[in-house]
C-alpha distance (Angstrom), angle and dihedral (degrees) to the residues before:
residue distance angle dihedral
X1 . . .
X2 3.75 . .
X3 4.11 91.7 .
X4 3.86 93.6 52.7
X5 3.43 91.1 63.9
X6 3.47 103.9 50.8
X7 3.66 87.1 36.0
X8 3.94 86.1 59.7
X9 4.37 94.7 49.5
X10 4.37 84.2 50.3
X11 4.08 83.1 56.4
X12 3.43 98.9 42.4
X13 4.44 89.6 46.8
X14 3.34 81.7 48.4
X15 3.44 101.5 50.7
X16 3.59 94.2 32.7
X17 4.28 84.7 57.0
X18 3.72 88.6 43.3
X19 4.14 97.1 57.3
X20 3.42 98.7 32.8
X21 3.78 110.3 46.6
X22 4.20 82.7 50.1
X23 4.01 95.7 56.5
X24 3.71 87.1 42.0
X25 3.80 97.8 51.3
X26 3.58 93.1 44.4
X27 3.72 83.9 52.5
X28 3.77 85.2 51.6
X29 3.53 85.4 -134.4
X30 3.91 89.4 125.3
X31 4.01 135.8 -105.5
X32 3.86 90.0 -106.0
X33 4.22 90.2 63.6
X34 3.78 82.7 42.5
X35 3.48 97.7 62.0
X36 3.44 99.8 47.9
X37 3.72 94.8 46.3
X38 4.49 84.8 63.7
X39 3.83 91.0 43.0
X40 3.56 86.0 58.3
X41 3.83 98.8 40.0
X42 4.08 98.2 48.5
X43 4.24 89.9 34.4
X44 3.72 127.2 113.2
X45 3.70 94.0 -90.8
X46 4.00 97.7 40.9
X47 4.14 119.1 53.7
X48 3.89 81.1 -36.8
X49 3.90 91.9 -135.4
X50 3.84 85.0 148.4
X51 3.71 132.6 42.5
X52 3.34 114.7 -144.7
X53 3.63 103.4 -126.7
X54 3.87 137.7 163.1
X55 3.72 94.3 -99.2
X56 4.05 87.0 60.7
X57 3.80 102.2 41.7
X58 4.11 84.4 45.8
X59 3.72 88.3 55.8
X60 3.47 100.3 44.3
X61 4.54 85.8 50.5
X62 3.74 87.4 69.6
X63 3.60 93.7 54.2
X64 3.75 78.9 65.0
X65 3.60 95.5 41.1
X66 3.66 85.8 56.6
X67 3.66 104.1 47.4
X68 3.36 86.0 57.4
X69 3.56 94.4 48.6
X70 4.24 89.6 58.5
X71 4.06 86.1 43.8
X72 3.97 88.8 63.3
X73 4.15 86.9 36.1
X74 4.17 79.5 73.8
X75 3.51 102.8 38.1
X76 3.64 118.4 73.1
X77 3.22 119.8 168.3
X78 3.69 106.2 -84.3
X79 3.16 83.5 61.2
X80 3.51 105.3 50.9
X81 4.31 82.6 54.9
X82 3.59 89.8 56.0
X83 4.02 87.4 61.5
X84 4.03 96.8 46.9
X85 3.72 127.3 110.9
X86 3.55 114.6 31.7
X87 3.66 102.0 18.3
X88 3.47 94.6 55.9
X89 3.55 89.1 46.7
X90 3.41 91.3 57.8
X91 3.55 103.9 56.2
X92 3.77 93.0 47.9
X93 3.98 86.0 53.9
X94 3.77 94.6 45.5
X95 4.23 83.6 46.0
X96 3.96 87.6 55.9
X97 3.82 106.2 26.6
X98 3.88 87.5 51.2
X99 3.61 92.9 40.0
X100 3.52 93.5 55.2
X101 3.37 97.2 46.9
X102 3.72 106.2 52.2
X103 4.00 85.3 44.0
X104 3.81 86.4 57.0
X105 3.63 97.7 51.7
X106 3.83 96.3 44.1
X107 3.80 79.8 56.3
X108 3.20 95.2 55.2
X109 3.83 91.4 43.1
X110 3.97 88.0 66.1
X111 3.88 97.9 -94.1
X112 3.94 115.6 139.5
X113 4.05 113.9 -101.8
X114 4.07 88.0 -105.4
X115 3.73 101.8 46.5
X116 3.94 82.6 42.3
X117 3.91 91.7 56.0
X118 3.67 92.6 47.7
X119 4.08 90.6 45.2
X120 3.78 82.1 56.1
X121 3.78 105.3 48.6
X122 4.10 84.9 45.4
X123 3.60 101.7 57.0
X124 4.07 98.1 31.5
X125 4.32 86.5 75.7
X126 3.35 115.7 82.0
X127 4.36 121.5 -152.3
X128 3.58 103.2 -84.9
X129 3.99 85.0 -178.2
X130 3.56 93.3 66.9
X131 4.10 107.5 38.1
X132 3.65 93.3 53.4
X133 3.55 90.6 52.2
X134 3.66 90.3 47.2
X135 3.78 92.7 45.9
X136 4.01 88.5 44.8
X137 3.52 89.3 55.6
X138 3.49 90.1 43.8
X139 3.71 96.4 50.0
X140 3.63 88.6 -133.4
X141 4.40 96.2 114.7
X142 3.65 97.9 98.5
X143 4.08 94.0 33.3
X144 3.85 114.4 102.0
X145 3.95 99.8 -103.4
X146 3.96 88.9 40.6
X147 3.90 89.9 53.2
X148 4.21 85.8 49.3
X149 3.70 84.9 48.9
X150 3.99 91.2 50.3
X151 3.96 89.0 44.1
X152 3.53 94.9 58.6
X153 4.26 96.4 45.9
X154 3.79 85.0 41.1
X155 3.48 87.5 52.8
X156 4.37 98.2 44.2
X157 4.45 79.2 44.8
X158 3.43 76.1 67.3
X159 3.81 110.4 49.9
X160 3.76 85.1 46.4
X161 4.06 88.7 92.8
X162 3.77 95.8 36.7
X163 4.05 86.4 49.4
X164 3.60 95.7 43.0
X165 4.04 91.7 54.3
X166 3.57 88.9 51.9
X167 3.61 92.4 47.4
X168 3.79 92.0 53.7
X169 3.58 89.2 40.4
X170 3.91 91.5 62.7
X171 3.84 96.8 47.9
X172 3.84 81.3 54.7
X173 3.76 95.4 55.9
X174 3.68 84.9 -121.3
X175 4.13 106.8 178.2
X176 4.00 94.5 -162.6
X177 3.81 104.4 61.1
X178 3.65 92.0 156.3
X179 3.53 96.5 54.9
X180 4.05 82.8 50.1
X181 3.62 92.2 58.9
X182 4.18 94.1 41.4
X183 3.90 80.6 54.7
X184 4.19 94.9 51.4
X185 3.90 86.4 40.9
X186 4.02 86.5 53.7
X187 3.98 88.6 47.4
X188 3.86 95.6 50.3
X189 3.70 89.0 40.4
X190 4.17 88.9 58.0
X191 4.03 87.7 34.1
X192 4.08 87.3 64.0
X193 3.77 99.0 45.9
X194 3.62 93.8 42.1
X195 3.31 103.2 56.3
X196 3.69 98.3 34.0
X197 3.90 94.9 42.0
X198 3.72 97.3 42.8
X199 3.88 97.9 19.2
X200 4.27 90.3 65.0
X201 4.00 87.3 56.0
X202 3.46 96.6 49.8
X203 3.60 96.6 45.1
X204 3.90 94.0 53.5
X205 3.79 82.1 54.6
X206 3.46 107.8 41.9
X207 4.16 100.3 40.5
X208 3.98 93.6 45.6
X209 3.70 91.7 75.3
X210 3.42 102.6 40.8
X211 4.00 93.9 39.0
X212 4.44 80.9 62.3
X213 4.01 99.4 50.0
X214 4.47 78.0 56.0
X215 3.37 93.2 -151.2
X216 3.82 112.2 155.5
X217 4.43 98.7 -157.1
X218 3.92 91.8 49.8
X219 3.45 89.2 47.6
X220 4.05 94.7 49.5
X221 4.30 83.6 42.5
X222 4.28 92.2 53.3
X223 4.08 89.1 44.9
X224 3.36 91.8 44.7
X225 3.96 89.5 52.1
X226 3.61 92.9 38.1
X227 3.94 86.1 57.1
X228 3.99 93.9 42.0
X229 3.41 97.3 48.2
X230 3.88 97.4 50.8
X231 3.39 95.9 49.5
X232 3.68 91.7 53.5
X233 4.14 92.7 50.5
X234 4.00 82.9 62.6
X235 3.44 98.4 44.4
X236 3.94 91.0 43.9
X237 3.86 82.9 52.4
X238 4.18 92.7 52.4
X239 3.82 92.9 -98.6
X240 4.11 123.0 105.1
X241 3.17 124.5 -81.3
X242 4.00 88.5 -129.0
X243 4.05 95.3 65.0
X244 3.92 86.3 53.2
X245 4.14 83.5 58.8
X246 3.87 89.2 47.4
X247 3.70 84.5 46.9
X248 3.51 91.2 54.2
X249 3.46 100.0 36.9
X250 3.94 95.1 63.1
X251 4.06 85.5 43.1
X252 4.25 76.7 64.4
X253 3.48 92.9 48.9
X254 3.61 106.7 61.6
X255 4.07 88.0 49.2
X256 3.95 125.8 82.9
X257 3.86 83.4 -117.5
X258 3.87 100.2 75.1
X259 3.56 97.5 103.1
X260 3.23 102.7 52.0
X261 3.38 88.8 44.8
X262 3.60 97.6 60.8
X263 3.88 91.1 50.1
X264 4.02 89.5 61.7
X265 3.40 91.5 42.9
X266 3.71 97.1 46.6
X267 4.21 104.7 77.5
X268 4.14 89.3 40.8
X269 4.00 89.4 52.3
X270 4.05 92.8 47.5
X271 3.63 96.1 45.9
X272 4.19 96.0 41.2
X273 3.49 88.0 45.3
X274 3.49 89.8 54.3
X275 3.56 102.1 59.9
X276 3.85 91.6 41.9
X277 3.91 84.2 71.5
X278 3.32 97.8 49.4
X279 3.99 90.8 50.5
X280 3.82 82.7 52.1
X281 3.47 84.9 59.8
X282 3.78 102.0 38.5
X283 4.40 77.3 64.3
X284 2.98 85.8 71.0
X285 4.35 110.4 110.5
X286 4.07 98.9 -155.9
X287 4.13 89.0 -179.2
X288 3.58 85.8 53.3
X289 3.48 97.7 40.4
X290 3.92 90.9 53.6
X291 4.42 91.8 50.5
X292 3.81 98.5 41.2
X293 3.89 97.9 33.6
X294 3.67 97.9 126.2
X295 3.69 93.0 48.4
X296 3.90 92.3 44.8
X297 3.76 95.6 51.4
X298 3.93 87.8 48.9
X299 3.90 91.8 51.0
X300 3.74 82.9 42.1
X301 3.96 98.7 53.0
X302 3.94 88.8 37.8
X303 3.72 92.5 58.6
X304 3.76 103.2 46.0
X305 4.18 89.4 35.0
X306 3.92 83.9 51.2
X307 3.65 98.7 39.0
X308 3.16 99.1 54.8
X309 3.80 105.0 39.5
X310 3.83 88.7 54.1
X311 4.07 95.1 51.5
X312 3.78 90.0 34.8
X313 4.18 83.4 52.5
X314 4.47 88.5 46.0
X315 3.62 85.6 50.2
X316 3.51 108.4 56.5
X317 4.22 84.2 42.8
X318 3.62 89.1 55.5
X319 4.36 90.0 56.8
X320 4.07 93.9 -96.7
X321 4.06 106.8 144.8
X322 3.94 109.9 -112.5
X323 3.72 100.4 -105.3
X324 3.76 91.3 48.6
X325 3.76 87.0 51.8
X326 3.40 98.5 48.2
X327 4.11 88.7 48.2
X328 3.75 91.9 55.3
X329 3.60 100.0 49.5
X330 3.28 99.3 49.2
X331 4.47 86.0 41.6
X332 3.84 78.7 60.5
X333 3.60 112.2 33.5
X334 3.90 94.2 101.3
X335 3.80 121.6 92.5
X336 3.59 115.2 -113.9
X337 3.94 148.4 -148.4
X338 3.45 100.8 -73.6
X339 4.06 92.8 57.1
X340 4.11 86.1 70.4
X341 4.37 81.2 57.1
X342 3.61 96.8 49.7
X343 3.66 97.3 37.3
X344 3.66 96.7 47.0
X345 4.36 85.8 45.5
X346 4.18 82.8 50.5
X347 4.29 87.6 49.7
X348 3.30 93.4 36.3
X349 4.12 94.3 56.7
X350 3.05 100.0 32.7
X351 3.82 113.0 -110.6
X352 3.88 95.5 111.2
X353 4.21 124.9 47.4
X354 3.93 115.6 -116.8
X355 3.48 88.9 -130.0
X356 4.01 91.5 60.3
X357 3.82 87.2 33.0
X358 3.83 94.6 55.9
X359 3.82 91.8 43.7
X360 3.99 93.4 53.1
X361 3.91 89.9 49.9
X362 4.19 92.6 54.5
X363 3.87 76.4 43.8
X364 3.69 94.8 49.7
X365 3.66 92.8 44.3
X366 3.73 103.7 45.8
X367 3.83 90.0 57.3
X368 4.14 96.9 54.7
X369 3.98 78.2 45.5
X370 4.07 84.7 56.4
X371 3.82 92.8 44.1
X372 3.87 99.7 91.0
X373 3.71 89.9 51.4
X374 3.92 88.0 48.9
X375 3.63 93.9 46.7
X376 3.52 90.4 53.6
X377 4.32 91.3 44.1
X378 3.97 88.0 50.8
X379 3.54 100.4 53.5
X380 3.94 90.7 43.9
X381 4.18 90.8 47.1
X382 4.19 86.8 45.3
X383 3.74 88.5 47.3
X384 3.90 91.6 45.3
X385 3.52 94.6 44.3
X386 4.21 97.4 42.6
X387 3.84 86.7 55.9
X388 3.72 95.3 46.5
X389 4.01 82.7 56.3
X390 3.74 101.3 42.1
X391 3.71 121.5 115.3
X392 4.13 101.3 -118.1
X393 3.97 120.0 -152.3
X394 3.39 92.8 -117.3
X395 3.85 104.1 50.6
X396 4.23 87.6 56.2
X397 3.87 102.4 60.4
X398 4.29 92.2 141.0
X399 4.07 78.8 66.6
X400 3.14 102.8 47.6
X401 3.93 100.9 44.9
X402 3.62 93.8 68.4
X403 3.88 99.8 63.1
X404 3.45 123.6 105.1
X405 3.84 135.3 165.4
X406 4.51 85.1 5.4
X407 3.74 130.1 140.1
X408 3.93 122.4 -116.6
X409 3.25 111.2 -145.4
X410 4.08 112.7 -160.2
X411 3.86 119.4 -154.1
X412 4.21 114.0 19.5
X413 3.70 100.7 -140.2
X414 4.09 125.6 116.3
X415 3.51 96.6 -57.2
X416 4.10 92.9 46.3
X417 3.35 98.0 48.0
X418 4.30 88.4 43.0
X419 3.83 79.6 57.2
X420 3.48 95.9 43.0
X421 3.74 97.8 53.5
X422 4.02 96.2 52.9
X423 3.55 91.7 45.9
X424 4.02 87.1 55.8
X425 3.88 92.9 45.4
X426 3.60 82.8 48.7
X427 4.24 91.5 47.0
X428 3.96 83.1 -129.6
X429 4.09 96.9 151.6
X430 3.91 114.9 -130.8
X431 3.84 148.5 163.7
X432 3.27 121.6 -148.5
X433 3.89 131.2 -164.8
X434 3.51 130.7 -152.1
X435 4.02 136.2 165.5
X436 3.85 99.7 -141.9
X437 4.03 112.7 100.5
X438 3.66 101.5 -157.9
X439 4.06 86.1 41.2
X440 3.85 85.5 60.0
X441 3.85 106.0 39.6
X442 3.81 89.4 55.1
X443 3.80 95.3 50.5
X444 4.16 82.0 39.2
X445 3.61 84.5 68.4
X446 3.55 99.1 40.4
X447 3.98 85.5 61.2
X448 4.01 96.9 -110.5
X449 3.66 124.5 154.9
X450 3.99 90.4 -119.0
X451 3.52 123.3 138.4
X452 3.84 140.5 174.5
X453 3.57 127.9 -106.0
X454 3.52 148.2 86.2
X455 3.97 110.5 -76.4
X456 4.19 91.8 -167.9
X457 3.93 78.9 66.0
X458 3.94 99.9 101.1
X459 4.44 86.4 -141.2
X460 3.84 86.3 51.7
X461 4.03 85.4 55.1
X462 3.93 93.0 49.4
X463 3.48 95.6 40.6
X464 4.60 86.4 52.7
X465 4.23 78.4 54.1
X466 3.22 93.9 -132.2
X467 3.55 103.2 179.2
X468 4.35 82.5 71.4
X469 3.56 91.9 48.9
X470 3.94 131.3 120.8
X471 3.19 95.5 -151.0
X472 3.86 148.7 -47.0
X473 3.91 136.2 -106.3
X474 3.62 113.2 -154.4
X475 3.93 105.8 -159.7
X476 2.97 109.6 147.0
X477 4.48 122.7 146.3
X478 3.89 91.4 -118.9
X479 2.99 130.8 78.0
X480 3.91 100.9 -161.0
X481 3.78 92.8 49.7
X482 4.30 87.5 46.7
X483 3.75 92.1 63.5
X484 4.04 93.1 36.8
X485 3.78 87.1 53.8
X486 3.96 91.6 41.6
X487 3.87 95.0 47.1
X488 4.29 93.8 49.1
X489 3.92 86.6 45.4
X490 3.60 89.1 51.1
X491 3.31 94.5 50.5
X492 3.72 107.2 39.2
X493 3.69 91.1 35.7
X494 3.90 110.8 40.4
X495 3.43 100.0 159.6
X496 4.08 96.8 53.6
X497 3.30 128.4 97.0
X498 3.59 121.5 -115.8
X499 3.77 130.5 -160.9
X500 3.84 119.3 -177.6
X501 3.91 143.0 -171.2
X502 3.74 112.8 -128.1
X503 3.70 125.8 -161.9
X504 3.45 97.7 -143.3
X505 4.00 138.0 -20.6
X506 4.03 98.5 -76.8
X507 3.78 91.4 50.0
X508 3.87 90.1 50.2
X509 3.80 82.5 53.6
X510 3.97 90.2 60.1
X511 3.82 95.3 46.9
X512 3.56 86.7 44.6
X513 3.92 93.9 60.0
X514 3.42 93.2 39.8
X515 3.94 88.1 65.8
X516 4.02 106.8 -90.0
X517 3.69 114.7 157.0
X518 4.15 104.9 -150.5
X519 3.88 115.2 9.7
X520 3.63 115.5 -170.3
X521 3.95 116.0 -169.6
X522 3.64 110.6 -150.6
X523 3.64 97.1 -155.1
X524 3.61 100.0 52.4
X525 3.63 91.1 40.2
X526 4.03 88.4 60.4
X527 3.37 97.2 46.9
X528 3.84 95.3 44.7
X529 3.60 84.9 55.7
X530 3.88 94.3 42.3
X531 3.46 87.4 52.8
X532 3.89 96.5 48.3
X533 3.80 84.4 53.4
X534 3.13 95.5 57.2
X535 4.13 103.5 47.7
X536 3.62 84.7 45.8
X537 3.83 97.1 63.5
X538 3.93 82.3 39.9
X539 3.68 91.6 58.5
X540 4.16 91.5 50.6
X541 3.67 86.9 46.3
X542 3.75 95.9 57.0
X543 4.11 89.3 31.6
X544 3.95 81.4 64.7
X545 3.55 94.8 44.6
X546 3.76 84.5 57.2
């Protein structure tokens, strides 16, 4: 029977997904890494357990389609203003510069000018399935460098339709590419308005009734549609079907119905996704990995080395701080879903050789498999490199001789920088000290007294002249170092005052005894005022009733 067997390859995905993913996150090595490791132990050219046919590779698409669905889900359009200018700049500079370049050197490598352009366009993308999850795991999507990272895939999600009309238009012998690309610019152009003009009036319309009968599947079954059926009106239209979903996705932002949303979308997005990785890693040619391995760990090293010099080069042009820079590029260095569509359009018309074609995708593939370990690499090197750079207490002591009568504030985070604000509205002067690099640089370049270095360190303390101080602010995120900082205070510095975060009401007991002055816990303190909230929209309630 027919089904059997295709029931048998879902088990063995899904068992394959099951095992895998679990060894790899107890490795901490990531679920991402995890899936491709099954796709390429079940695929064709491992135990072949699973063929890697249309059906699958379609599937695992719309885990695409719906990551990028979620991604517009948090981005309405206020935020998408607060990432114009420069980061869009940037990724249409790193789309061209790195475009260029790669199309260059496969030129000069002895590939024909078409086959070179298409080479170019392929490996210029980056995996926009893999860094969001990376920087959703990381927590680092809505942060400043995680929205420059978004800009720039947001911006190569973009190309893709431009690219893949000029890719079509080669295999066609086309001799007006640039009239091509005007024509794909036009489409995406009319794409945008049309689903965001017309798309926000027929949403107000269409999720109003359905929204009253409250009836959770036919809700799931019109998002679902909504979501389908955009992403096929862009790729009827030449564009991917995942920028429809992004489309759609901000359309969902801007309503009242985004959250719920999300949570329908939420278990079809995981479990798509999913199997897109481990038809990433079905790509993957194990016979031809094991007779051109030198040559594909060359092309593999070049890329990623290339990739990532050139965007960490854009970056720093476009005003992004040199560890930041260096993070991103090598975040994005990898080459990404949408190389296996332009590739395959380029073997499929003709312009590049399967033989080349087939190499780049193992190429393509091995480097998202890399991209965890990168991830992990860049944020050490930018962490390395930010605390190499950082201004330290102790290397400033023509600052810190002047003050008299300030306020240290120890540990930069929320509640330091809170403090720090009302003590500058106030013209209170302070220095505050802080052990996270990146936390530093950017309040560096706001002009802030903040400085790196360990303030439990007893030269730290003489260096912050203590003895001359107002008072202190102990701020710190941990809770063990709070009341190690608060008891040496206290005891070299009796007559100071000392004012300290708690976590909760038993740890402001400890920093009490151990001589603070005003303890506020910040727990206790939100739900006190949760609470108060609440019984005081209670009391209008029943005041009404009255």
């Amino acid at each position: 029977m027919p089904e059997a067997g295709y029931l048998l390859e879902v088990i063995v995905i899904l068992l394959a997904a099951v095992v895998s993913v679990a060894v790899f996150q107890r490795l901490r090595l990531g679920s991402v890494l995890g899936y491709l490791v099954a796709g390429t132990v079940i695929g064709p050219t491992g135990l072949a357990l699973v063929s890697d046919s249309e059906t699958t590779r379609a599937l695992g698409e719309l885990g695409v389609v719906f990551l990028l669905f979620t991604v517009g889900l948090e981005l309405p359009f206020e935020r998408i203003k607060v990432m114009r200018g420069r980061a869009f700049g940037l990724g249409a500079a790193q789309v061209i510069v790195t475009a260029a370049v790669i199309a260059m050197v496969a030129r000069l490598a002895g590939v024909s000018g078409p086959a070179a352009l298409v080479i170019g366009a392929g490996l210029a993308l980056s995996s926009t399935a893999i860094v969001l999850r990376l920087l959703s795991d990381r927590g680092d999507i809505t942060s400043r460098f995680g929205r420059s990272a978004f800009a720039v895939l947001l911006v190569q999600d973009l190309a893709v339709g431009p690219l893949l009309v000029c890719v079509l238009a080669l295999g066609a012998a086309e001799s007006s590419i640039p009239a091509a690309l005007g024509f794909a610019a036009l489409k995406v152009t009319v794409a945008v308005l049309a689903i965001l003009g017309v798309g926000r009036i027929v949403l107000r319309h269409v999720f109003w009734p359905v929204a009253q009968i409250r009836d959770p599947e036919i809700f799931a079954a019109l998002t679902l549609l909504v979501v389908l059926c955009t992403g096929m009106l862009t790729n009827l239209a030449g564009l991917s079907m995942a920028f429809g979903a992004f489309l759609a996705g901000m359309l969902f932002a801007e309503t009242h119905y985004r959250h719920q949303v999300g949570a329908v979308i939420q278990p079809f997005r995981g479990l798509l996704l999913g199997l897109f990785f481990i038809t990433v890693g079905m790509r993957i040619d194990l016979e031809l990995l094991l007779r051109e391995g030198w040559m594909i760990a060359g092309l593999v090293l070049a890329l990623l080395l290339g990739k990532a010099v050139l965007l960490a080069g854009l970056s720093r042009l476009f005003g992004m701080a040199g560890a930041q820079a260096l993070n991103l590029g090598i975040l994005l260095a990898q080459g990404g879903e949408f190389a296996f569509l332009l590739l395959g359009v380029g073997m499929a018309t003709g312009v590049l050789g399967k033989e080349d074609g087939q190499l780049l995708l193992v190429v393509v593939a091995l480097t998202m498999g890399a991209t965890p370990f990168l991830a992990r690499f860049g944020q050490a090197l930018c962490a390395r490199v930010e605390r190499a750079g950082a201004v330290r207490v102790e290397d400033i002591p023509e600052h810190t001789e002047a003050l008299d009568g300030h306020v240290v504030i120890a540990g930069f985070g929320r509640v330091g920088q809170a403090v720090a604000a009302r003590l500058e509205s106030a013209q209170v002067s302070y220095i505050a000290v802080d052990l996270d690099p990146h936390r530093i640089a950017q309040a560096r370049q706001r002009g802030l007294p903040v400085f790196y270095g360990d303030i439990t360190r007893p030269e730290i303390l003489d260096s912050l002249h203590l003895e001359r101080a107002r008072s202190i602010v102990v701020a710190v995120d941990s809770p063990k170092a709070a009341l190690q900082l608060v008891a040496m205070v206290c005891y070299i510095f009796p007559d100071l005052e000392v004012h300290a975060r708690a976590r909760d009401d038993a740890h402001a007991d400890e920093l009490e005894k151990l001589g603070a002055h005003v303890v506020v816990p910040e727990l206790v303190a939100t739900g006190v005022k949760l609470a108060a909230s609440i019984l005081d929209a209670m009391d209008e309630v029943i005041a009404e009733q009255t």
